[in-house]
BASEKE-811099 format. One record per residue (C-alpha): residue number from 0; x, y, z. Coordinates in nm, 4 decimals, padded with zeros to 6 digits. Example, Ala and Ser with C-alpha at 12.3 -4.5 7.8 and 13.67 -1.06 7.14 Angstrom:
BASEKE-811099
<pt 0; <01.2300; -00.4500; 00.7800>> <pt 1; <01.3670; -00.1060; 00.7140>> 
end
This chain:
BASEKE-811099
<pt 0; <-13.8046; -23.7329; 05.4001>> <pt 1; <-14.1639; -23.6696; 05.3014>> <pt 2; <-14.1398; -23.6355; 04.9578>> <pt 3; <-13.9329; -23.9866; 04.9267>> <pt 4; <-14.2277; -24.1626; 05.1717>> <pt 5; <-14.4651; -24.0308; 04.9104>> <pt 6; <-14.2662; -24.1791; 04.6113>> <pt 7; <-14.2197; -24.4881; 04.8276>> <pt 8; <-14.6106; -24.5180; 04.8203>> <pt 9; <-14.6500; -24.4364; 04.4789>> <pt 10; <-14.3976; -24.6844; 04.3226>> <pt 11; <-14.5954; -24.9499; 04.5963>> <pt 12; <-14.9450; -24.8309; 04.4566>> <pt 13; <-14.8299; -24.8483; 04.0762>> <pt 14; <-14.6344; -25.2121; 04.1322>> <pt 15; <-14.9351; -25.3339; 04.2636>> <pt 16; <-15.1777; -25.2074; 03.9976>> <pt 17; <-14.8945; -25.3990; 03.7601>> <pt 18; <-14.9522; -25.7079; 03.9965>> <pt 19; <-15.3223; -25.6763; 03.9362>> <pt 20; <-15.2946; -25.6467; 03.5553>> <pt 21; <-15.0881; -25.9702; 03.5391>> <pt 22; <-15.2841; -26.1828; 03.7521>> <pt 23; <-15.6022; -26.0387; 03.5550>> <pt 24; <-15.4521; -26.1541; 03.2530>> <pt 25; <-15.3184; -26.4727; 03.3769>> <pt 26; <-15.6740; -26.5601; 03.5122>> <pt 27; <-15.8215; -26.4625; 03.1621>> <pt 28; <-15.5914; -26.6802; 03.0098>> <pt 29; <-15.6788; -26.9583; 03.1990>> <pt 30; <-16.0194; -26.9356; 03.1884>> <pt 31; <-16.0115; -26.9144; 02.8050>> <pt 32; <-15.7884; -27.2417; 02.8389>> <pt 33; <-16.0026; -27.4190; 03.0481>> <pt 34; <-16.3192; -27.3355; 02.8374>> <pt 35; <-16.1229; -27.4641; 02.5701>> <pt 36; <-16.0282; -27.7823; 02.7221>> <pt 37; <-16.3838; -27.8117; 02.8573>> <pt 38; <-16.5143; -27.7988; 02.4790>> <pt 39; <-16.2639; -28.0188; 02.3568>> <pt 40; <-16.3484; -28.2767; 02.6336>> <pt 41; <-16.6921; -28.2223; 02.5780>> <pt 42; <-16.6920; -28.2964; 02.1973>> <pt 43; <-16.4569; -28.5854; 02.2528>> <pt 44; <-16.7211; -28.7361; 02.4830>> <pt 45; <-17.0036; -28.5892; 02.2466>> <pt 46; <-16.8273; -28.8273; 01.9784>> <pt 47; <-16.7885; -29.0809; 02.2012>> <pt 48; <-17.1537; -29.1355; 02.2541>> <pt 49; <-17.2310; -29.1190; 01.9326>> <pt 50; <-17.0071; -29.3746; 01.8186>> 
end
């Protein structure tokens, strides 16, 4: 009974940690995509100006 509570917390500790990674990596994704769009925007508008 004690042994299986401890996996229980262990495979809950490790599928978190996953959970983590993911949304980590979603988030950096994102942000990269946003800074992106933000540049693109910005140069559009840049241009836009200019003209």
């Amino acid at each position: 009974m004690h042994n299986s509570n401890n996996a229980a917390v262990r495979y809950i500790d490790s599928s978190f940690g996953i959970m983590l990674l993911v949304v980590l990596l979603v988030t950096g994704i994102l942000a990269v995509a946003l800074m992106e769009l933000l540049v693109d925007t910005l140069s559009d508008v840049g241009i836009f100006f200019l003209i």
